[in-house]
N, C-alpha and C positions, 0 to 999 in steps of 0.2 A: 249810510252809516257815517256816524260825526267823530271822529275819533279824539278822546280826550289823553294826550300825554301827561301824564302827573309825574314831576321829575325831571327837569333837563339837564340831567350830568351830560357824560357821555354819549351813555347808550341813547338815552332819554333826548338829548339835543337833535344825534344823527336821526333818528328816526323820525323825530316832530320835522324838520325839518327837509329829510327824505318823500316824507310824506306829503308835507304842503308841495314839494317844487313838485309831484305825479298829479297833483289836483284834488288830493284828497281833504275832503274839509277837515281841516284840524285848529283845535286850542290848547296849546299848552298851560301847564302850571306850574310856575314857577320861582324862584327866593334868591335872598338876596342881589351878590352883582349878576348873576346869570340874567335877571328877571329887569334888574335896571337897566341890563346893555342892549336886551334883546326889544327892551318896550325903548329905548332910544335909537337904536341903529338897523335892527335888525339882527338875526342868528347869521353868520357864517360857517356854512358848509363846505368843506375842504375833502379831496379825494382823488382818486387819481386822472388824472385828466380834468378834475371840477374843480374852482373855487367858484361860490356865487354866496352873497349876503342876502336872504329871505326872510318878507317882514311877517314873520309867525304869528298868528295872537296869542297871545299869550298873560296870563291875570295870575295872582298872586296867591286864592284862596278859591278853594270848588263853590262856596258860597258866592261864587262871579260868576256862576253859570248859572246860566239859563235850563236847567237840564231837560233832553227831550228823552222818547222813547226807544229813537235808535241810536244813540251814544252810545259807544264803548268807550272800556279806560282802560289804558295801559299803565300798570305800574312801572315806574322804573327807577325809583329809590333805592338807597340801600335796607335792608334787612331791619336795622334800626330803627328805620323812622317807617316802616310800615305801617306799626300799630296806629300811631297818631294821623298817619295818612287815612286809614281804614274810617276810623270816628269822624274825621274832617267831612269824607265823601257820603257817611252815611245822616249826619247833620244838615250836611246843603242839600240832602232828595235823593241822592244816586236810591234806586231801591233793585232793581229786576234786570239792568242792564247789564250788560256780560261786561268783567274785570280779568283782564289777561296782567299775569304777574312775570314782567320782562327782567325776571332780577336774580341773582345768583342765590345758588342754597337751595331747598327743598322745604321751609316752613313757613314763608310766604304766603301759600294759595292756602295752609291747614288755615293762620289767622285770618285770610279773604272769607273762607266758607263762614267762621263765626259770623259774619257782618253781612254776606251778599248768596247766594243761590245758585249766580250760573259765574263759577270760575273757571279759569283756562291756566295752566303752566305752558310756559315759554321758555324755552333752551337758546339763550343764547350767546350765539359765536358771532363776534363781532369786536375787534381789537379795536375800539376806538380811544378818541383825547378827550379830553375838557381841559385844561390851565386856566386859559384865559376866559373871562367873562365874554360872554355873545359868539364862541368859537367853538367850534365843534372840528374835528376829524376824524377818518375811517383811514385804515392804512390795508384795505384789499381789494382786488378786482378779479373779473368782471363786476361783481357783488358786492355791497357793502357788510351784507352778512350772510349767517345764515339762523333761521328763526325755526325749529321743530313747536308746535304749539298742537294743544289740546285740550278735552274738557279734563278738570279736575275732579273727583279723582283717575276717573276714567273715559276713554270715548272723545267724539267726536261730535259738534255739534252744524247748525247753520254759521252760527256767529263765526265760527272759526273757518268755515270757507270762506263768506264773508271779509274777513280779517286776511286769510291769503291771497284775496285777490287785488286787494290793496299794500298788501308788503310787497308782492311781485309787482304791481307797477311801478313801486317806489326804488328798487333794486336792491332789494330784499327777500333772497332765496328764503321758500316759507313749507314746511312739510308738516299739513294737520298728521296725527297718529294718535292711535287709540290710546296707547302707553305713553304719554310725556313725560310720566314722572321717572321713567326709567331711562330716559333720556338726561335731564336734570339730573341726576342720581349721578349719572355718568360725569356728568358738568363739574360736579360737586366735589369729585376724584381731583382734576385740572386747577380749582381752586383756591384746595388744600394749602398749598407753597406760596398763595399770596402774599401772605406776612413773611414769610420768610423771603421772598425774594426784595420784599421792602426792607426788611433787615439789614440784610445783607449787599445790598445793590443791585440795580438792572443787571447789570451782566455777570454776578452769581448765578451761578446752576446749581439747582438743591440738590444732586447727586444723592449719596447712599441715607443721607437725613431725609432728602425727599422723598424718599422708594419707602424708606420706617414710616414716613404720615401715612403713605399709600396701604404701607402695609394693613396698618391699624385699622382704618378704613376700611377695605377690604372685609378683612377678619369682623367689623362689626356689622356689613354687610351680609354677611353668612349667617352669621347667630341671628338678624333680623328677619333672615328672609328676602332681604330687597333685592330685586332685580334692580340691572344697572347695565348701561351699553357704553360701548368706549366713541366717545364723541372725539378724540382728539387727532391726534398728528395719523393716526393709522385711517381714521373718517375718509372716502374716497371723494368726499363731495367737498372737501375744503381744497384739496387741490385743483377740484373743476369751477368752482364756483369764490372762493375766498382765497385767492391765492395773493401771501403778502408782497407788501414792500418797504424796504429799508426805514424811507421818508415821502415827505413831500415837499416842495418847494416852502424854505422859509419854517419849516415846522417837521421836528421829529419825535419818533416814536420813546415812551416815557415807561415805559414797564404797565403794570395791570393796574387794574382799580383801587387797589388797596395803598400802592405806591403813589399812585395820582391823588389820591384824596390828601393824605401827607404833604403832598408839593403843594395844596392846595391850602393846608394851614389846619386842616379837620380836624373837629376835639377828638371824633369817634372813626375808629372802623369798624367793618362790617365783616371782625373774627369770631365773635362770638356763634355765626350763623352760617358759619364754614365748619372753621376747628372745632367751634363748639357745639354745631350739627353730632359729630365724631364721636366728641365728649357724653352728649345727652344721650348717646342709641345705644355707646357700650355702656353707661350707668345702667341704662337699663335693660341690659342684654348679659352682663356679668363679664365685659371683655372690657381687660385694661387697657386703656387709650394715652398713659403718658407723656406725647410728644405732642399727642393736638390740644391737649389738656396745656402744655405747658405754651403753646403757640398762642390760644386762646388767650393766656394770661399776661402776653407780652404784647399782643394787638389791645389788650385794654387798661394795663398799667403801664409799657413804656414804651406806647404812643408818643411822640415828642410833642403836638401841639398838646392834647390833653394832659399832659404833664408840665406845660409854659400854660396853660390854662387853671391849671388848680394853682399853680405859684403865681398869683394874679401880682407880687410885686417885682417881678422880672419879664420884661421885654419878650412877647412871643420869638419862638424861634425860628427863622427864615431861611429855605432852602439855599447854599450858596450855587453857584453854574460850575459844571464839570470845569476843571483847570482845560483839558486839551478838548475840549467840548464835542467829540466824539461821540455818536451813537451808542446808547444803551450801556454807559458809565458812570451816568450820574445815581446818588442814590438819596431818599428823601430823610435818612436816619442819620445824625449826628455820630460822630464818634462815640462820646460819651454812651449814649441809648443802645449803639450796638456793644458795648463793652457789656453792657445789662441783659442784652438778647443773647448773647454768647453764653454767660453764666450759667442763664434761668436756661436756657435749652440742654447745658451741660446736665443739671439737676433733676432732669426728668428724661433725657433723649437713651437713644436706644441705640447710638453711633458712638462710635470714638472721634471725634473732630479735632481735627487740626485745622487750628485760627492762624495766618499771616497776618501781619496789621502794620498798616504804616500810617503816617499822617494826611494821606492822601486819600490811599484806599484797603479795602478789605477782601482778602480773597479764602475762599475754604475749599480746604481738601478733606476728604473724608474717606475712610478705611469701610471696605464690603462690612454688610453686618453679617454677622456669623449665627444670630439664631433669631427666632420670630420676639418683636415687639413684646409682648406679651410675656416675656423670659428674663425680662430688665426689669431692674426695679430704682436707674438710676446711681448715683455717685454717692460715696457716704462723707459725712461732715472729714474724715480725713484725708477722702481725696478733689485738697481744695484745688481750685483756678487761680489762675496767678493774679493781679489784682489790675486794674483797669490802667496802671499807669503801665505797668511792664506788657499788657495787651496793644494799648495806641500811645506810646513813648511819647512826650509832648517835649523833648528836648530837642535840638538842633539834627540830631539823625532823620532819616529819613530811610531809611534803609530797611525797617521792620523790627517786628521781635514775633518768633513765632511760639504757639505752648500749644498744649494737646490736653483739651478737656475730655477725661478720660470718666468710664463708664465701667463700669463690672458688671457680670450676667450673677443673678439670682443663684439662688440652689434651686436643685430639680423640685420642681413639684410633685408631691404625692397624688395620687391619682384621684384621692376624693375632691383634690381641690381643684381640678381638671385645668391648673398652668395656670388658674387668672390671682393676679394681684387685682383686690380692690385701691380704689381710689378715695381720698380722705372725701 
């Protein structure tokens, strides 16, 4: 088996990468500086006890391959550039060969089926980096991850043994299962607060906002029928096999995907295929989703480079370095953007939040919610937020201003209308 990595972000780097240093033939694909530093120097893989730079192959466009009959592709794009990835692969030949979708969210492998036959979902656990062009990091051991993988939509196939016998040489814990997608599903729970921890900063904890996404979630899990397993901090197998750490020499840990993309200058994130998974299953399930709905909307309006992108006659915006440069401080969202994420979360959220803000940093405290998601219908035009200067004061103080974006619960719903507020 040839393994084709499409994608060297993060995930997409460690693994190409993991992979070439086990012996496993691999070519990756890959863009811009990623593609110029790794076709000049080589990928560096960094990890606990590892730094080594491995000269990966690696080509630009699947029309650069040769394609044979035992290739497999790993996807490991974001969500957004699937589609266009899918038409690329099926333009250069790929036609029968198995496509494992190593990427966050759950509608990855439905778009893989329109284009290819034998697809696999992939669940994966694996904290790594990308910043820098030709660099790569994992921040756990023994393991550099762990990979649940299977056929789509269901079962197990050859390819996917195949595929674990080559993740486990690479040091990548790997468990084919018949149900992946309810492994994913579970993934998809974890992923929720991406944007909002980008928001907000690496060392925000989404508290009782986060537990409202969760909620929503959840509740549109019910009404769908999805099954769902809990892959996270309770998982017995991230303690035995992905157990983290702080740092690594020279290089430390940056928040999740969503935050990294940001740091990295990205027009797009990949909320639309998280939050907005949430959004599309209660549309069509009759359960109101408000708070993923209004996340959704702030991962794709005030995204800061996509918003220094549409303003093409001002200067992109560049992340500054944490003042006390501290682990898990820095955050990839200007003051300004979060002034805009605080509002637009007040207008739809299902919490009472209380915002501190100073010109440094931003911290949220948040009050238990007192009834289900689904019972909010958000803030009305009179009860405004206080305005972006009195949020992040830009005078000589330093010291903060704090306000509480306040929320009201609904009246009871009548029982023909069984609690759900639709959504416009």
């Amino acid at each position: 088996m040839r393994i084709i990595v499409h994608g060297m972000g993060a995930v997409g780097g460690v693994v190409a990468a993991a992979l070439f240093r086990s012996g496993s033939e691999v070519v990756s694909i890959a863009r811009g500086g990623m593609l110029d530093a790794v076709r000049e120097r080589g990928l560096r893989l960094r990890a606990p006890g590892l730094d080594e730079t491995l000269p990966v192959p690696v080509v630009a466009h699947p029309r650069e391959i040769a394609w044979r009959p035992d290739d497999a592709v790993i996807l490991c794009m974001k969500g957004q550039d699937t589609a266009a990835a899918l038409e690329a692969l099926r333009d250069a030949g790929l036609s029968r060969q198995p496509v494992f979708c190593a990427q966050n969210g759950v509608e990855n492998e439905r778009m893989a089926l329109r284009f290819f036959p034998n697809v696999h979902g992939v669940t994966v656990m694996m904290p790594a980096l990308y910043l820098e062009p030709g660099e790569v990091a994992v921040f756990t051991e023994p393991k550099h991850g762990i990979f649940d993988i299977g056929r789509y939509p269901r079962g197990t196939d050859a390819a996917d043994e195949a595929m674990r016998e080559r993740l486990e040489a690479a040091d990548i814990a790997c468990f084919p299962r018949d149900d992946v997608m309810a492994s994913k599903h579970g993934k998809l729970l974890l992923n929720l607060n991406n944007v909002l921890r980008a928001a907000l900063g690496e060392a925000a904890e989404p508290g009782a906002l986060g537990q409202a996404v969760r909620a929503e979630a959840l509740a549109v899990y019910a009404a769908a029928g999805i099954a769902w397993e809990d892959v996270g901090a309770s998982d017995p197998r991230r303690d035995a096999l992905i157990r983290p750490v702080d740092g690594l020499p020279g290089v430390r840990r940056r928040g999740g995907s969503t935050n990294q993309s940001l740091l990295r200058g990205a027009a797009r994130v990949e909320t639309d295929y998280l939050n907005g998974e949430i959004v599309l299953l209660g549309r069509l399930h009759d359960v109101a989703t408000p708070i993923n709905a209004a996340l959704a909307r702030i991962g794709a309006r005030d995204c800061p480079s996509a918003a220094t992108r549409r303003r093409t006659s001002r200067p992109q915006w560049r992340p500054r370095p944490c003042p006390d440069a501290r682990p898990q401080t820095g955050t990839a969202w200007p003051a300004s953007a979060r002034a805009k994420v605080a509002r637009r979360i007040a207008s739809s959220s299902a919490a009472s939040v209380s915002v501190k803000a100073s010109r440094r940093s931003l911290s949220m405290s948040r009050t238990p919610i007192t009834a289900p998601p689904a019972s909010f219908t958000g803030i009305t035009s009179s009860e405004r937020v206080e305005d972006e200067q009195a949020m992040w004061p830009g005078n000589a103080s330093t010291s903060g201003t704090s306000c509480v974006l306040p929320v009201r619960a609904a009246a009871p719903q009548t029982p023909r209308s069984k609690g759900i507020t639709r959504q416009p």
